[in-house]
C-alpha positions as CSV (number, residue, x, y, z in Angstrom):
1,X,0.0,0.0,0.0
2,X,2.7,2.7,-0.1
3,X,1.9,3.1,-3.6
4,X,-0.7,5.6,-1.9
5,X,2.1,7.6,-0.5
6,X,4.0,7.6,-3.6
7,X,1.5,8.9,-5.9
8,X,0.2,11.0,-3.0
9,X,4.5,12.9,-2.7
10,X,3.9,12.5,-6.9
11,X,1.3,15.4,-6.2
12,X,2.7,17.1,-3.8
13,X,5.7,18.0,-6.2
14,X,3.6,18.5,-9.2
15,X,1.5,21.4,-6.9
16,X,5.0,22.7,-5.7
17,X,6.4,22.8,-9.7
18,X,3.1,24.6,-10.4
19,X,3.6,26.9,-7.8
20,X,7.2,28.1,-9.0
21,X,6.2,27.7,-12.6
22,X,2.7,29.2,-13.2
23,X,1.1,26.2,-14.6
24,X,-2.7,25.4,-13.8
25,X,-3.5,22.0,-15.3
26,X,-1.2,18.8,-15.9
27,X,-2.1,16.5,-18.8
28,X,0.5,13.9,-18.9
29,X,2.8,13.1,-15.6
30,X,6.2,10.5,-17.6
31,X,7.2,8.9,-14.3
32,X,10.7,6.6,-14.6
33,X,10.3,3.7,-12.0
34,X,13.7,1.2,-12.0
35,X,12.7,-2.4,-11.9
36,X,14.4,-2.9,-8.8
37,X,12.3,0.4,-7.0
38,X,9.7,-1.9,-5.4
39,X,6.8,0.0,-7.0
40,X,3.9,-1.8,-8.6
41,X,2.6,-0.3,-11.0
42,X,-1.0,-0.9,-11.6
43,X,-1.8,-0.1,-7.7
44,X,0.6,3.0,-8.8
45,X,-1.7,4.0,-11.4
46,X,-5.0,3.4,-9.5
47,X,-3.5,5.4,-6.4
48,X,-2.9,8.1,-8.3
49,X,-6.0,8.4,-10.4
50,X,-7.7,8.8,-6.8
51,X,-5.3,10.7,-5.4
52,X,-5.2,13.2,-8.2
53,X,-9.1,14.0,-7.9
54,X,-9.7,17.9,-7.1
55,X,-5.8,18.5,-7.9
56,X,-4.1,20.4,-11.2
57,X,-3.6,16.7,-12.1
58,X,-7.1,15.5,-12.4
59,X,-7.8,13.4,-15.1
60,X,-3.6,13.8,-16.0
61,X,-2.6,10.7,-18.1
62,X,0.6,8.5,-16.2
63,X,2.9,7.0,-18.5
64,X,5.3,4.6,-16.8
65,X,8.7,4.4,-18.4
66,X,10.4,1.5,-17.0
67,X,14.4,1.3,-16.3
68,X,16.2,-1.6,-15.7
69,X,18.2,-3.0,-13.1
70,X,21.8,-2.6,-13.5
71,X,24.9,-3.3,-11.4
72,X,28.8,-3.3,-11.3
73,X,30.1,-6.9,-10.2
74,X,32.5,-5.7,-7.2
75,X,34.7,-9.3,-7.9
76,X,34.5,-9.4,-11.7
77,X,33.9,-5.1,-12.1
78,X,31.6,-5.9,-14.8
79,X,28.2,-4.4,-15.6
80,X,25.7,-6.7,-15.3
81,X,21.6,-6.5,-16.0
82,X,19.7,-7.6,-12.8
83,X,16.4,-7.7,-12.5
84,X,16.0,-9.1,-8.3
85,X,18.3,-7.8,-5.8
86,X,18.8,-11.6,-5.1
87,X,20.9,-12.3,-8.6
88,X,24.6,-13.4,-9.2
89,X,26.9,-12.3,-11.6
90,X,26.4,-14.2,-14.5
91,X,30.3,-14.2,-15.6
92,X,32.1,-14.8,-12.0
93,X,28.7,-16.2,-9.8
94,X,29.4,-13.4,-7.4
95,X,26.6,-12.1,-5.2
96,X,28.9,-8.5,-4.1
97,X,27.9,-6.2,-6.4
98,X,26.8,-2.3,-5.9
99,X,23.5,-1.1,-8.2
100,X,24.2,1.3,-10.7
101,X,20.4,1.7,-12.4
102,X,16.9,0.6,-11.8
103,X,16.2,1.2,-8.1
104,X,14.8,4.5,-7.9
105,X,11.5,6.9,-9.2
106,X,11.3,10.0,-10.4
107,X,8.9,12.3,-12.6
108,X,10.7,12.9,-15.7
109,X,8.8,15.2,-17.3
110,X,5.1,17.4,-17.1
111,X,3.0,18.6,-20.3
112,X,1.5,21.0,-18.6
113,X,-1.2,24.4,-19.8
């Protein structure tokens, strides 16, 4: 259920960007969310349609552009995909590597009026 709070801090920095930049109404919201962020998606999208009611985003359209996991192998030092934080290295078997893409969220971009 923190999908709630997500989408519910989503607004809050959509108001706050509409304060500094003068816009009144959102139509699209592109959202990047890493595969390895721990975010599902369709109780993203469903949050947010509710929580959006009575905001500039009401009715805004969410696209979802997803990243994927990626990691440096801290034996090996190569980059490897992941998609679980529970993966080994595919070259060396290692399980000691640091994530380099694909574990966090951010709003990407507004089309705003």
């Amino acid at each position: 259920m923190h999908e709630m709070s997500l989408a519910e801090n989503i607004v809050q920095l959509i108001e706050e960007a509409a304060r500094q930049q003068s816009f009144t109404i959102v139509k699209t919201v592109w959202l990047e969310i890493g595969q390895l962020a721990c975010v599902e998606q369709a109780s993203l999208r469903f949050y947010f349609d509710v929580v959006t009611q009575g905001s500039i985003a009401y009715q805004a359209k969410l696209e979802i552009i997803e990243i994927a996991g990626q990691a440096i192998c801290k034996e090996c030092k190569l980059k490897i995909p992941i998609a679980s934080y529970y993966e080994v290295c595919p070259h060396c078997r290692c399980c000691n590597w640091q994530i380099t893409a694909g574990d966090c969220m951010r709003i990407k971009e507004l089309e705003v009026a």
